[in-house]
C-alpha positions, 0 to 999 in steps of 0.5 A: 500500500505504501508503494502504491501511494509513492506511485500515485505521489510520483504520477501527481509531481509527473503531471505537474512537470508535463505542463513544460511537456517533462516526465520529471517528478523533481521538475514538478516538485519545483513547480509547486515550489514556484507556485507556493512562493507566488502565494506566499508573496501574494498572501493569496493561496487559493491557485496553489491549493487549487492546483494540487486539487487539479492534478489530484482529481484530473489523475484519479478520474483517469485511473478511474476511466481505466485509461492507458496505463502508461500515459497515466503513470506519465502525467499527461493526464495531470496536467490539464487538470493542474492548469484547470485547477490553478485557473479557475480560483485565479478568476474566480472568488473563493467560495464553496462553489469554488472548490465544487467547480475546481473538482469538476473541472478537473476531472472534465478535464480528463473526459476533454482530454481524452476526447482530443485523443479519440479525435485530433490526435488519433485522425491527425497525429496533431497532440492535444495539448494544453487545448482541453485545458482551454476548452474547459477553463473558457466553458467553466470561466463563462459559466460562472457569470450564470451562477449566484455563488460564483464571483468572476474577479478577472477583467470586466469584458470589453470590446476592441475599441477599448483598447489603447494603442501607442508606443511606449519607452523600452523598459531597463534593464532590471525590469527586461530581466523580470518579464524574461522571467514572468513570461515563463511563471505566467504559464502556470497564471504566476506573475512572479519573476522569482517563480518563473526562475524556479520553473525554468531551473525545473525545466533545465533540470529535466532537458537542457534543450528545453530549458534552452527552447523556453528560455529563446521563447521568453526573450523572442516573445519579450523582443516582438511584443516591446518592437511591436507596442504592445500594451507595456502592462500587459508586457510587463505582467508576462501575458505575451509570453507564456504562449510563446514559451510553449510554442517554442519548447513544442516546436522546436524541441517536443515535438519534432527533432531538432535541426537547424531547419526546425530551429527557424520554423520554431522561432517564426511559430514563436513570433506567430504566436505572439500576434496570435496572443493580441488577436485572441485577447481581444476576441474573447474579452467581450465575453468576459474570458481569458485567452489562457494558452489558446494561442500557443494550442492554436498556433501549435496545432497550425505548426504541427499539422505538416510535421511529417515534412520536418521529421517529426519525434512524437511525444510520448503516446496517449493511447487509442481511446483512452477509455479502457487500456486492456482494450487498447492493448490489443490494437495493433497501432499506438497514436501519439500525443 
């Protein structure tokens, strides 16, 4: 028995590490670290204990589902799930209720994920990604403003005429170092530099190639969206680079095998994703919703689509259906995620 819960213990940190696409129980116990720091500077423990929350259920619900063992043991079920769970107590109040839509959150999360696998990936070998995570956290988001014991605390909803434009000075030097580093923690919705350091240590803890891929991600993300005149708040905030973090990290590096080729169509799907970021804030603030990391899933899926063109490497396999993986044992092919 205590085996078995080392195990299952293992499985949460591997779905926390799997946000950065690692299989790394070391890499995922950083990340909490980084997202327990954030709290304790913020006073605010509510993403922390909602992530924990997250990768507990969204893991369970999928042994629960009998889904295939080993993408399970892996974490690729725990990281749509941590993402729900760390999302929804960010912008939403504390309550009761709350917790109710974090518990379900998660564990839709794994039925979504595993959907993405029945579909997207098994007809076009396209991985889901990070896309459950986003279908579920816009529906759970924009269904809080239907319910009395839901309080949305994120950005009123407003149209693109709302938006200021003009170009501002280039920041110094101290505050460039902090954005490089808050680029990366915003992809677990953390604004700290101090926590999006600890995470990039986690990364390079588990793969100096990706470590390298997010850290080119951040400072091309930083580079464009300052050259460009994107609004300096949201600059400085990190909230045009986290998408490009995983964009760079999943094209150059996850999945497809790094070439010099790959290299360059990897930074111009970083850059892509960074216009693709200011399109999608401002098509979903009318509904009063986050893009969270829609703008990596859609660019990703768009850069991935040919890969077979630049010698794919898959990342590690969801098998089949998902639902049941004695059945999936029998099938004589493995799709990949």
């Amino acid at each position: 028995m205590a085996q078995q819960s080392s195990n299952i213990a293992v499985e949460f940190l591997k779905g926390a590490s799997q946000v950065f696409f690692m299989e790394n129980a070391a890499t995922g116990a950083l990340f909490f670290v980084a997202m327990a720091y954030a709290s304790y500077v913020t006073g605010v423990w509510a993403t922390t204990i909602g992530a924990a929350v997250g990768v507990v259920v969204a893991t369970l619900t999928a042994r629960l589902m009998d889904c295939d063992e080993k993408s399970v043991a892996s974490g690729l079920y725990g990281f749509n799930g941590i993402l729900v769970g760390a999302a929804l107590p960010t912008f939403i109040a504390a309550s009761p209720q709350l917790w109710i839509y974090v518990v379900v959150g998660a564990a839709v999360s794994t039925v979504v994920t595993a959907a993405f696998s029945a579909t997207l990936t098994a007809r076009w070998e396209i991985p889901g990604s990070t896309g459950p995570f986003v279908l579920t956290g816009w529906l759970l988001v924009a269904g809080a403003y239907a319910f009395g014991g839901l309080d949305v605390t994120g950005d009123e909803p407003k149209l693109a005429t709302d938006y200021v434009q003009g170009l501002a000075a280039v920041p110094g030097p101290l505050e460039l170092v902090e954005i490089f580093f808050r680029n990366i923690g915003q992809v677990y919705l953390l604004g700290s530099a101090v926590s999006g350091a600890i995470i990039l240590l986690g990364v390079f803890i588990a793969s100096i190639p990706a470590g390298v891929a997010a850290a080119a991600g951040s400072l091309i993300a930083m580079l464009v969206a300052i050259g460009m005149g994107a609004d300096p708040a949201t600059v400085s905030q990190g909230l045009f680079g986290f998408s490009p973090v995983l964009t760079a990290m999943a094209v150059g590096v996850i999945f497809m095998k790094t070439s010099p080729r790959v290299v360059v169509y990897a930074a111009l799907a970083t850059v892509t994703t960074v216009f693709v970021q200011g399109a999608l804030d401002v098509m979903v603030a009318p509904a009063g919703i986050p893009s969270f990391t829609a703008p990596y899933v859609l660019t990703m899926y768009l850069f991935i689509a040919p890969k077979k063109l630049l010698a794919p490497h898959p990342h590690r396999p969801v098998s089949d259906h998902l639902f049941g993986h004695r059945h999936a044992e029998k099938s004589p092919s493995t799709k990949t995620t």
